[in-house]
C-alpha positions, 0 to 999 in steps of 0.5 A, spaced: 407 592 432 409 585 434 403 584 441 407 583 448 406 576 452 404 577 459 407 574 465 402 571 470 404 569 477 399 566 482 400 569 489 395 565 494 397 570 500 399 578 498 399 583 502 393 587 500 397 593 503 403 592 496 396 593 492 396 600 493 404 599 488 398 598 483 392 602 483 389 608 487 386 604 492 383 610 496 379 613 490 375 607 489 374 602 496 368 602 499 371 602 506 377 605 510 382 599 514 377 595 518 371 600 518 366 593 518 369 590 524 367 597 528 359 594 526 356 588 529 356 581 526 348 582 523 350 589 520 356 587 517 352 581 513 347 586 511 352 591 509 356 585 505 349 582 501 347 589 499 354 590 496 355 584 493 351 578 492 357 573 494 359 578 499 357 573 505 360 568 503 366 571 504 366 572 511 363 566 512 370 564 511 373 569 513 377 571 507 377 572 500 379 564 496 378 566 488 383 571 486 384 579 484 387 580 477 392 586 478 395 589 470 402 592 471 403 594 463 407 598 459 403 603 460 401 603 468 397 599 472 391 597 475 387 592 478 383 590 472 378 585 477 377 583 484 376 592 486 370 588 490 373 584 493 379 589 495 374 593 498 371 588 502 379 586 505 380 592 506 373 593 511 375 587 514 383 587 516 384 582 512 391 583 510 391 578 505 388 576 498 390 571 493 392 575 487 394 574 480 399 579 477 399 580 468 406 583 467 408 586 461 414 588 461 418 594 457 424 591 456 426 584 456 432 582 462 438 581 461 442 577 465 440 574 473 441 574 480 441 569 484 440 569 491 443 563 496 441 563 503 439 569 506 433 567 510 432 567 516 435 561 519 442 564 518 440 572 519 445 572 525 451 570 520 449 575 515 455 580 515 452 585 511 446 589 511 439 586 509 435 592 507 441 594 504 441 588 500 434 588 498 434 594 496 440 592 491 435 587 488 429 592 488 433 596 483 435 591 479 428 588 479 426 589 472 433 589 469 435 582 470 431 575 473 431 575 480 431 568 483 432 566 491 435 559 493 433 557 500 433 551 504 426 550 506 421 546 508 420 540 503 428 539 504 433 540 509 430 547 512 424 550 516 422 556 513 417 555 508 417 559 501 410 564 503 415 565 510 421 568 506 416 572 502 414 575 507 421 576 511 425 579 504 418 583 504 419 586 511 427 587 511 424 591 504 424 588 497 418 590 494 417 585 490 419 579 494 412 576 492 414 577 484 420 574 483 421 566 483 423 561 489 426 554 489 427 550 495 434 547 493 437 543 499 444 542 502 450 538 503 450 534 495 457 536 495 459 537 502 463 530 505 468 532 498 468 539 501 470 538 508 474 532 506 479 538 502 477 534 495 482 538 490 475 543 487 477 541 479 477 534 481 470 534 484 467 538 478 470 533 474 467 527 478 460 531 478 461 532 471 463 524 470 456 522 475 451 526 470 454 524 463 453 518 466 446 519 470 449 516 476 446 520 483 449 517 488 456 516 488 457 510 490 454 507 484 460 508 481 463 503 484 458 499 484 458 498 476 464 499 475 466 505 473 473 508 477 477 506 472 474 509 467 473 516 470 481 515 471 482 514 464 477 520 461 481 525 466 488 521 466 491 528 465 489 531 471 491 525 476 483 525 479 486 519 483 485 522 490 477 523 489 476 515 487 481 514 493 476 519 497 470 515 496 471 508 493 471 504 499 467 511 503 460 510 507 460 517 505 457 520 498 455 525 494 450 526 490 448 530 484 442 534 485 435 536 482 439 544 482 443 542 477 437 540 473 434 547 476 440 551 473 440 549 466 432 551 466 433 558 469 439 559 464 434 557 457 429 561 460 433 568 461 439 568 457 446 572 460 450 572 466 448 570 472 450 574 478 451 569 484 450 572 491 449 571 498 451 564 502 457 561 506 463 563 501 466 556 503 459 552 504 451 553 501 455 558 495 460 554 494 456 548 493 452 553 487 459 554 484 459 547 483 453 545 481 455 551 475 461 550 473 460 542 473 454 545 468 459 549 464 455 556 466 458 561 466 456 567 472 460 571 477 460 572 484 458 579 487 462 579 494 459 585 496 453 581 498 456 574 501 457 572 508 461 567 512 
């Protein structure tokens, strides 16, 4: 029998409550759900040393640093080491642990989802039910790779990747700590999609700017190359898009999602599902960084907004 990979994923901040998805945590944990704080300090360190060496240290920072290893096989799962460490959580209330998970699945996925913008910024302009849509993920999970895009923190938003997490996780994706994140900004397309650039023009122009390294479309201009982009594309009269932006302040710029996108599809073969986002803005922006790619996906409209 051909031996299986393992798939690890390192979480910094797990909810020891989804712990319980892995193990029976109850037969083994030396204390119920906050038991030690109910003794004074003194007790608490005396209680830790008798029980594990390290134990002390780890109140003294008042929380667990190395992490527990969980084991999601083929044939079950478990936590494979850190029960100590889990106990002493547990005891304290602490209600998160670094934890890495081994995964080995029983079957390779087939496809993907990608997800856009379903964060909590614009949770007042998501038409459809959230815990409905996270379900639909938790039933695919497994079946096909599952990633979330986001405007966060290191580009043009605020949530951070452990707060969406921890969002998607209450609204009810179990696995919300297990699939993959990126943090893909906005706007790279938007003065050409606001402005009414006919959308097979602009997927020419992005196609043209990444043949030829060029970031900012701008450079264009300033190497010269207006002229041949009009004459590699002279059957589709691109004209109107040099008009747009020759002599425009404006710009649009290719950005690292596209680079992102083609990785994703060599890591998981078939069709991507998009779904999520403004139809005519942050997924519309996806569609072209795709498209500009020669990717090929579909749109599931029963999970877009706007």
């Amino acid at each position: 029998m051909a031996p299986k990979m393992l798939h690890l994923k390192y979480h910094a901040n797990y909810p020891v409550s989804s712990l319980y998805d892995y193990d029976d945590i109850d037969a083994w944990s030396e204390w119920y759900p906050g038991e030690l704080t109910e003794s004074s300090k003194a007790d608490i360190r005396r209680e830790l040393k008798s029980f594990r060496t390290m134990a002390p240290t780890w109140l003294k920072r008042g929380k667990i640093t190395a992490p527990i290893i969980v084991i999601d096989s083929d044939h079950g799962s478990v936590i494979g080491d850190g029960r100590g460490r889990v106990s002493v959580s547990i005891g304290m209330g602490w209600d998160r642990i670094p934890t890495v998970i081994a995964k080995s699945k029983k079957s390779e996925v087939s496809g993907s989802i990608i997800v856009v913008d379903v964060q909590p910024e614009y949770k007042d302009s998501i038409y459809f039910d959230i815990s409905s849509f996270c379900e639909y993920l938790d039933e695919n999970y497994g079946k096909r790779a599952i990633a979330i895009l986001y405007n966060g923190s290191e580009t043009v938003g605020e949530t951070t990747e452990d707060e969406l997490k921890q969002w998607l996780f209450e609204y009810g994706f179990e696995h919300a700590y297990e699939v993959e994140y990126y943090d893909k900004g906005y706007g790279f397309f938007r003065f050409c999609m606001d402005e009414g650039a006919d959308y097979a023009d602009l997927v020419r122009l992005i196609k043209f700017m990444k043949e030829k390294d060029i970031v900012d479309s701008r450079t264009i201009a300033d190497e010269e190359l207006w002229d041949e982009f009009i004459n590699m594309y002279k059957e589709h009269s691109v004209d109107e898009i040099r008009e747009l932006l020759e002599f425009s302040d404006d710009m649009i710029n290719i950005p690292d999602l596209m680079e992102w996108l083609e990785k994703w599809t060599s890591k998981y073969s078939g069709k991507i599902e998009l779904c999520g986002g403004a139809a005519e803005q942050c997924l519309a922006e996806v569609e072209l960084a795709l498209d500009a790619n020669d990717q090929e996906y579909s749109v599931n409209y029963n999970w877009i907004y706007g």
